[in-house]
C-alpha angles and dihedrals in degrees: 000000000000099000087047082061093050093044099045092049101046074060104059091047098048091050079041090049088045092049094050088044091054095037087069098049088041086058102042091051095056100050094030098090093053108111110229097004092289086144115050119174139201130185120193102216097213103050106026088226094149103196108190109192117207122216129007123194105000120142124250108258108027141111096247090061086046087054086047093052090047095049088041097061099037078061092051091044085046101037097110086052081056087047093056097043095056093046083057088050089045083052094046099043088047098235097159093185084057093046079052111041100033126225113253113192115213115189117211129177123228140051 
């Protein structure tokens, strides 16, 4: 009985290890490709909650926050595309907590 416990949660940790190690990669390829850091995401390991802010310092009145406002609702209007495409990463990339708990993608404006 007492190996089945050790066994079951060097499991868990190990599932739990795999999961830390791809939500990295899984946040550095989505914001990757933002030039100047105009895409900066954060995703929360427990709970698989993936917030991508849009923005960052861009003056009031300007094009360019016109351009962020635009990007930051065809996300919004996307975002359940971004949610199947990183629960295929999560199923390529074999991360069986992710494959559990699926990703949800929440877009925020702001820094």
């Amino acid at each position: 009985m007492r190996k089945l416990i050790w066994s079951m949660s060097l499991l868990v940790v190990l599932i739990f290890g795999w999961h830390l190690v791809q939500v990295s990669h899984v946040a550095s390829e989505i914001a990757g490709e933002s030039p100047d850091g105009l895409l900066r995401v954060t995703i929360n390991p427990v709970t698989n909650v993936a917030v991508i802010s849009v923005g960052g310092d861009v003056p009031e009145n300007s094009m360019e926050r016109m351009a962020v406002e635009i990007l930051r609702r065809a996300l919004a209007f996307g975002h359940e595309e971004l949610e199947r495409e990183m629960a295929l990463m999560a199923r390529e990339r074999l991360d069986i907590y992710a494959m559990i708990i699926p990703y949800r993608v929440r877009v925020t404006s702001g820094s």
